[in-house]
N, C-alpha and C positions, 0 to 999 in steps of 0.2 A: 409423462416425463420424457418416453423417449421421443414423441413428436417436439416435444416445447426442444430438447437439446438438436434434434433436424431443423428447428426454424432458428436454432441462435448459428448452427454451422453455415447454413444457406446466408443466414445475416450475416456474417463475418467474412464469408466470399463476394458479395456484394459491396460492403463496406471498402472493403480494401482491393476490389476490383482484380479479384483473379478472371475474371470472366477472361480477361487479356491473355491470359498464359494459358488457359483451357478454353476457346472459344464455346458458347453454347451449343452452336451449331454440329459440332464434332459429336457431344455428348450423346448415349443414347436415346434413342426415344423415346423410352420409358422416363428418362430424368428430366428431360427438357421441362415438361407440365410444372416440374417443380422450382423451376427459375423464374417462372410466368407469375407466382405470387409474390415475388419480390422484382421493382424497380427499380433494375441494376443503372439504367440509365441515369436516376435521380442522385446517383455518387459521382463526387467528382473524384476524376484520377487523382488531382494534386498534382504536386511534384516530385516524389517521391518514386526513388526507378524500383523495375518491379522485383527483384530478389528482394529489397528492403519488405515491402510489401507482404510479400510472400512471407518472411521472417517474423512480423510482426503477428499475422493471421494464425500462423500458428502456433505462437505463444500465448495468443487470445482463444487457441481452441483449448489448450492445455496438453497434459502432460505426454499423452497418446501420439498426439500428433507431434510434438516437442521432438519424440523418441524416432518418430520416422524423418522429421526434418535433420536430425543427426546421421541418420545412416543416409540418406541420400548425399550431406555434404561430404560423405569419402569417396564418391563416384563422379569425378571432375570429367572421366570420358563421357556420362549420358548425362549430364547439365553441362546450361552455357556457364562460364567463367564467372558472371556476376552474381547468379543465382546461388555457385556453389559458394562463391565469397564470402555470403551472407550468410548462408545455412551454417557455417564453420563456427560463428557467432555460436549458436547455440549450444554448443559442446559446453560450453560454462559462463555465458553470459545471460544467462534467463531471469529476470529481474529477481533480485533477491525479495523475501519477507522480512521483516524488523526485526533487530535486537532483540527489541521485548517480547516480541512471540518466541526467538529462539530461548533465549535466559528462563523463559515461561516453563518453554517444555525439559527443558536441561533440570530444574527443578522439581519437575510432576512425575519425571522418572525417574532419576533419583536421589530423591526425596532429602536435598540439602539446597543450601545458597549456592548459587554458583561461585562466588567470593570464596565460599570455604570449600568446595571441591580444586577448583584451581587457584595456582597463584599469578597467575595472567591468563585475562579472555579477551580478544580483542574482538569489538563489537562490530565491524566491517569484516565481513564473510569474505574469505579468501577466492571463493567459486561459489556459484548458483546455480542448480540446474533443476532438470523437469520434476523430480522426484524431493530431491533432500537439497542443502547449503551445507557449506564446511565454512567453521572456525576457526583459525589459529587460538591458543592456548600454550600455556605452560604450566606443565606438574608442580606441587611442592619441590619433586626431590631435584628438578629444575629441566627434567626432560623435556623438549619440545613437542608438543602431539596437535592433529587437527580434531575437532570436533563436528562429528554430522550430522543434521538434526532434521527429521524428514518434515515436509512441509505440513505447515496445521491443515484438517479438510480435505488433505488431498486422498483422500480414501472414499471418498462423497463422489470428489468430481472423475474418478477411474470406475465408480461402478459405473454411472450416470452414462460411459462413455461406452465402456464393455456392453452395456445393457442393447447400447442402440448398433453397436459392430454386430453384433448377437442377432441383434434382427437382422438385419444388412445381410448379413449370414444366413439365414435362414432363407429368407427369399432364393441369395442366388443359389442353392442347395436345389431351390425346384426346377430351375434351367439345366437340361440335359445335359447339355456341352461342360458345365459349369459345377457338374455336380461330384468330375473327377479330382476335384482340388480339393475337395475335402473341406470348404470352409467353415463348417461347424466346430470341426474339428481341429482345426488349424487356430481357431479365435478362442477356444479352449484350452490350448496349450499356449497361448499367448497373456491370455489370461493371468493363468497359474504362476507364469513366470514374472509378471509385472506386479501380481501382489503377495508373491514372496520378495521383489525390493523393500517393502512398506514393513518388512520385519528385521531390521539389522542385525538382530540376533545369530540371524540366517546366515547376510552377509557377513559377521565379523566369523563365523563358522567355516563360511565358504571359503575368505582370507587366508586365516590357519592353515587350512588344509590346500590350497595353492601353496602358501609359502612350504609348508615340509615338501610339495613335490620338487623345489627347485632349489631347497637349502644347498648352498655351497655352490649353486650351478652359475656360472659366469654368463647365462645368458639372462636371468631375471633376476630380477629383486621385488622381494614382494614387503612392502610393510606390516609391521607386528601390528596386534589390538591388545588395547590393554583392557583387560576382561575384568576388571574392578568396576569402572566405570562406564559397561558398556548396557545399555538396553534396548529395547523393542526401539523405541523412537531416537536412539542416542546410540551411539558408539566414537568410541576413541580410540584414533591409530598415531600410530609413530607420525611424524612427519618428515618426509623428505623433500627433497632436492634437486631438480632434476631440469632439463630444456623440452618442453611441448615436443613432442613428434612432429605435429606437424608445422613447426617454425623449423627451416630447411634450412632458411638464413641462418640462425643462430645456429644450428646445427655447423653449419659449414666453417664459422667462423671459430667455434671452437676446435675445430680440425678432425671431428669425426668420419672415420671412413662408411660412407654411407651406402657403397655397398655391400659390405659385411655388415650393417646396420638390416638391411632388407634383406640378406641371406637367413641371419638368426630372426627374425619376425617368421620366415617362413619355417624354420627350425622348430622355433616354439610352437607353432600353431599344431606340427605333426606330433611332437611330441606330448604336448596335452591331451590331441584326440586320441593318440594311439596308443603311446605308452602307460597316460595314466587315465586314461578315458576318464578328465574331469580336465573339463576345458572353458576358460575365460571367454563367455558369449556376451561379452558386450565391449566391444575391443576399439569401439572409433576414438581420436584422437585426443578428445578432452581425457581419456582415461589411462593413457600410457605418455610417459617421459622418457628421456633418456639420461642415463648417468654418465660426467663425466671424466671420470677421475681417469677412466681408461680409453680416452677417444680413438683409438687402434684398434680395438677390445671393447666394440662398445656394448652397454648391458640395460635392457629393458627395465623399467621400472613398472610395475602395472597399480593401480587403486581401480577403487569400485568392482567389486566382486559380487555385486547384487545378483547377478547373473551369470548362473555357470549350466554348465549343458554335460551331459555323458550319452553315451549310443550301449546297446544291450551287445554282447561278445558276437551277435550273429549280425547284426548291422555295421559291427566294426571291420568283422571277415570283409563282409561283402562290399564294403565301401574302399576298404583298401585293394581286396582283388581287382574291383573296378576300375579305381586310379591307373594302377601300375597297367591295368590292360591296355587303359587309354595313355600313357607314357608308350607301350611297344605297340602300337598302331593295330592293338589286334581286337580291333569292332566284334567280332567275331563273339569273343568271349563277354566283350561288354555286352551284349545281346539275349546272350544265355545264360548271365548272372543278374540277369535283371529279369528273364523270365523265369528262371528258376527260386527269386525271391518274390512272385507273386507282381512285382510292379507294374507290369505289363499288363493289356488284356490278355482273358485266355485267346490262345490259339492261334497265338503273335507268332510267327515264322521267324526264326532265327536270324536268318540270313536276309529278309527282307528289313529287318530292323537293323541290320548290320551297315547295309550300307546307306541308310539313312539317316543313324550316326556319323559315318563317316564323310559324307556331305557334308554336317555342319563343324564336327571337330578338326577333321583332316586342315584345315586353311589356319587354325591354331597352336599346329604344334611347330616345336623350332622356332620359337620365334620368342621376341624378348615382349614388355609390355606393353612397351608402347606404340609397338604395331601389332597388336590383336584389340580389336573391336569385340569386346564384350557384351555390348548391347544388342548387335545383330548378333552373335550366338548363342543368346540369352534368348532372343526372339524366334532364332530357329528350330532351337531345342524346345522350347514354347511348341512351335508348329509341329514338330515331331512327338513331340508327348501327346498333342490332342488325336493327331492322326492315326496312334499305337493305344489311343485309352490308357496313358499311364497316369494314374493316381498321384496325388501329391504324397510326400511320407511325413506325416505332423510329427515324428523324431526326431527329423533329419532338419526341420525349419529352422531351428538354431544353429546350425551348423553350416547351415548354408550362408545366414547372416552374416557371422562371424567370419566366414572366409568372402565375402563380397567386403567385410571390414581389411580384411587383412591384404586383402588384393589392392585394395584402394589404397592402402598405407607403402606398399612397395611400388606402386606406380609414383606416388608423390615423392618418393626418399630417391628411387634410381629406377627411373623407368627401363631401363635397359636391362632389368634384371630378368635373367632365365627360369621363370618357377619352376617348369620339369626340370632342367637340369640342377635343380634348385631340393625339389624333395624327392627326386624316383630314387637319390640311392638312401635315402633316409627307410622309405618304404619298403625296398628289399631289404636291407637289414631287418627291419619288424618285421618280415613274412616270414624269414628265414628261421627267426630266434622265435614266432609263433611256433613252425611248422616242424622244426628241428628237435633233435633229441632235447633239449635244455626246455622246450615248450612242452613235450611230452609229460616231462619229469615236475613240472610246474604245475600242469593236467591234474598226474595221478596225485601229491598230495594237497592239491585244495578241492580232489573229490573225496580223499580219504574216509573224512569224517563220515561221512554217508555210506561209504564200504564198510567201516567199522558196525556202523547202526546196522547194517540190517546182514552181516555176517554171522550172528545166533540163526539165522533166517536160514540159513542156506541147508541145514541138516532136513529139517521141517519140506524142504522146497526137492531134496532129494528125494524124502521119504514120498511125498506126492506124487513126485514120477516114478517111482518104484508101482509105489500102487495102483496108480491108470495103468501103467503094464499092466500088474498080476487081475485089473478088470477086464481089459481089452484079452490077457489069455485065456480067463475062463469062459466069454463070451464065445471065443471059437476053439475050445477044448474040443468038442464034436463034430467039428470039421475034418478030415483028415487031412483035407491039402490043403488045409491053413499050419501045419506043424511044422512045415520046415522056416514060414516066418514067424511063427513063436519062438522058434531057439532064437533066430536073427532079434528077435525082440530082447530077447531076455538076455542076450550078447551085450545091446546096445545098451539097455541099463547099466547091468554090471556097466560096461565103460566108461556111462556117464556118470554112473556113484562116485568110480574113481578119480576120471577126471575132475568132479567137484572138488572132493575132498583132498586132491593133490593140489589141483588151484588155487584153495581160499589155504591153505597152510604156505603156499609161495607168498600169496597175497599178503598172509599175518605175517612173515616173516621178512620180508623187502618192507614191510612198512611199519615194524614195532619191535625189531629185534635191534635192541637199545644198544648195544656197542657198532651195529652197523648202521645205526643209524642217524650217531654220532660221525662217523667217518666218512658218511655217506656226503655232506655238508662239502666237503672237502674233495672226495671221491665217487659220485653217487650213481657209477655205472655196474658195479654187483648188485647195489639193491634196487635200481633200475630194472635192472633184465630180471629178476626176480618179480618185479610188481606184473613186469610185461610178460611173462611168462604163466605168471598165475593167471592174469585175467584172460591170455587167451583159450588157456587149460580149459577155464569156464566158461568161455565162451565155445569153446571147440565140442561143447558136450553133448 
């Protein structure tokens, strides 16, 4: 299977003559042999310019590839203009499937007529794309809602695909150079992600819970799912209203201010990773609108939540320390939080990674979008990562998407937008309200419960070190010039006894003494300095 799906890709670049955009010649060695059993020669070009071409090829590999020709159409600085043209197509023009397969499956999930589920379906799909197609529809009670209905099959043609990336994978795993990227891993968490789409359930999940993070917020609007009618193959959301992102034209002409438009894209984007670490990872154009009831004020719309991303609280530290170091020019630090999080090889020098950072980043700071070159600091960071053995992070892969998505969406809306001065004071605010009294206090009670559990513990945990003492005194009871550190011994107990038991009574009392911890809500620096006081007691001991 996975050779037969290598000779239909080989066939499909031949067919459609990318050989043109990727010469042979260029390719590795190793690949070349494999162009040799297909005569490219025997295709004619046509007439057909080559972004079409390109466009087409990938919608004849499928959904895989569909998904990568989307994210490339947000990066207009590293393609030429026609190519990215083209690719822009695929955001929601990828040939639909019929009626009758969707009314098929609208039916086999839940289990009625379509007729009698809605009182309007209208049989031409609003959008297509790699994955599912959306319906317009209307409810009985006469709400508007679209209908998404994931492609028949396409579960077939994503293992078939994964199967053969998987090998791809595997191989380059045995090349030295190649083995710091992790791509086993990397195609594994690619994986996971692409067939949690194929479950709507998921997404109409993931929806939800985007929508509560921004309820009331003037910067997003997220549409509701109506969970009566929603299943594994099927889900139904509100429908909205809204101008493409990326139609700039229409944008303009409605009077949208499009730099505050590219200001809040960069807003949301910190605010999902950082405040609510659950963040919208599939963000290219077909998927965000703009509303505009308030074109001064304007507010995101987002669909498609197939794919959401979070970082664990210690890749969240370290990726925001990193930023803000790279905002204050201090390599330095970027250097040392990257060695200190393992990304490095061991026994990476500080300071020699510092300024070789600062090579490639120094040339893009201060400067707005559309004079920084991306691609050559994509490619030097590239050279500096092989040259340091730094590891790719398969956590961090979504998030790196996502912001290659959102960079590309502020280059199109206002290229002259300033992203650091754009998010660094977003970012100290977060560090601050992490790292400050109000973080601390956020700390102690979403550890509480786990203080509570094992505070029975702590009598039991005194009594043990009581008794390795009174072991370790009678072991040198007949010693004599060990007695003056048995008293020292038998001091530090006794101290520690108390200290325990004075600690974990601050601890029970800053965290469950019910009138102060009512007021605490309101006021919460007595039971504050109580929590902080107890734990140090116990830790002091």
């Amino acid at each position: 299977m996975k050779l037969w799906r290598l000779i239909r890709i080989l066939w499909v670049i031949a067919r459609f003559r990318l050989d043109v955009l990727v010469p042979v010649k260029r390719l590795p060695a190793l690949a070349r042999p494999l162009f040799r059993l297909f005569p490219i020669w025997l295709f004619p070009r046509g007439d057909k310019p080559r972004g079409e071409r390109l466009r087409l090829a990938l919608e004849a590999l499928g959904p895989i590839y569909v998904k990568f020709g989307q994210m490339l159409s947000t990066r207009r600085d590293l393609l030429p203009s026609d190519i990215a043209k083209e690719l822009k197509q695929l955001q929601d023009r990828v040939p639909p499937f019929s009626a009758d397969q969707a009314k098929r499956i609208i039916e086999e999930e839940l289990g009625a007529d379509v007729a009698t589920l809605f009182a309007e379906f209208d049989s031409t799909p609003l959008g297509s794309a790699s994955i599912a197609q959306v319906h317009a529809a209307r409810l009985h009670d006469g709400s508007e809602v679209v209908v998404k209905i994931i492609r028949p099959g396409i579960d077939k043609v994503l293992r078939s695909d994964m199967a053969l990336m998987r090998a791809i994978a595997r191989y380059l795993s045995l090349i030295p150079d190649l083995r710091r990227l992790r791509p086993l891993e990397v195609v594994d968490d690619y994986q996971a992600t692409l067939f949690d789409e194929l479950d709507l359930n998921k997404e109409a999940a993931n929806t939800s819970q985007l929508k509560r993070n921004f309820s009331h917020s003037p910067l997003l609007y997220v549409p509701a799912i109506h969970w009566p009618l929603t299943r594994r193959r099927v889900m139904v959301q509100e429908r909205i209203y809204g101008i493409p992102v990326a139609d700039v034209d229409a944008l303009r002409d409605a009077g949208v201010n499009l730099q505050k438009l590219a200001e809040r894209g960069v807003e949301i984007f910190f605010t999902q990773v950082f405040r609510d670490n659950f963040f919208h990872a599939d963000m290219h154009p077909g998927n965000i609108f703009v509303s505009t009831e308030t074109p001064e004020e304007p507010r995101y719309i987002a669909i498609d939540c197939g794919i959401v991303g979070s970082l664990t609280r210690e890749d969240q530290d370290y990726l925001a320390r990193n930023i803000l170091a790279f905002f204050h020019q201090d390599y330095y630090e970027v250097a040392t939080l990257h060695i200190e999080s393992g990304w490095v090889g061991e026994g990476t020098r500080a300071n020699e990674f510092a300024a070789a950072v600062r090579s490639v980043c120094e040339p893009l700071l201060e400067k707005p979008l559309k004079d920084i070159s991306f691609g050559q600091a994509l490619l030097g960071l590239f050279q500096t990562a092989q040259r340091f053995h730094m590891e790719v992070q398969p956590q961090l892969v979504l998030l790196q998407k996502t912001l290659l998505n959102i960079e590309g969406l502020g280059r199109t809306l206002y290229p002259d937008l300033d992203l650091w001065h754009t998010a660094k004071p977003y970012l100290e605010k977060w560090m601050k309200e992490r790292a400050g009294p109000k973080g601390l206090w956020e700390s102690i009670k979403r550890q509480a419960p786990d203080l509570v559990y094992r505070m029975p513990e702590l009598p039991v945990l005194a009594h043990q070190v009581m008794r390795q003492n009174e072991i370790e005194v009678r072991q040198r009871h007949d010693n004599s010039q060990a007695m003056h550190s048995i008293r020292t011994g038998l001091k530090q107990t006794r101290r520690r006894s108390r200290l325990l038991r004075y600690g974990g009574i601050l601890l029970v009392a800053g965290l469950f003494w019910q009138p102060l911890t009512h007021w605490a809500e309101q006021q919460p620096w007595p039971a504050l300095a109580a929590c902080v006081l107890g734990i140090v007691l116990i830790l002091w001991r």
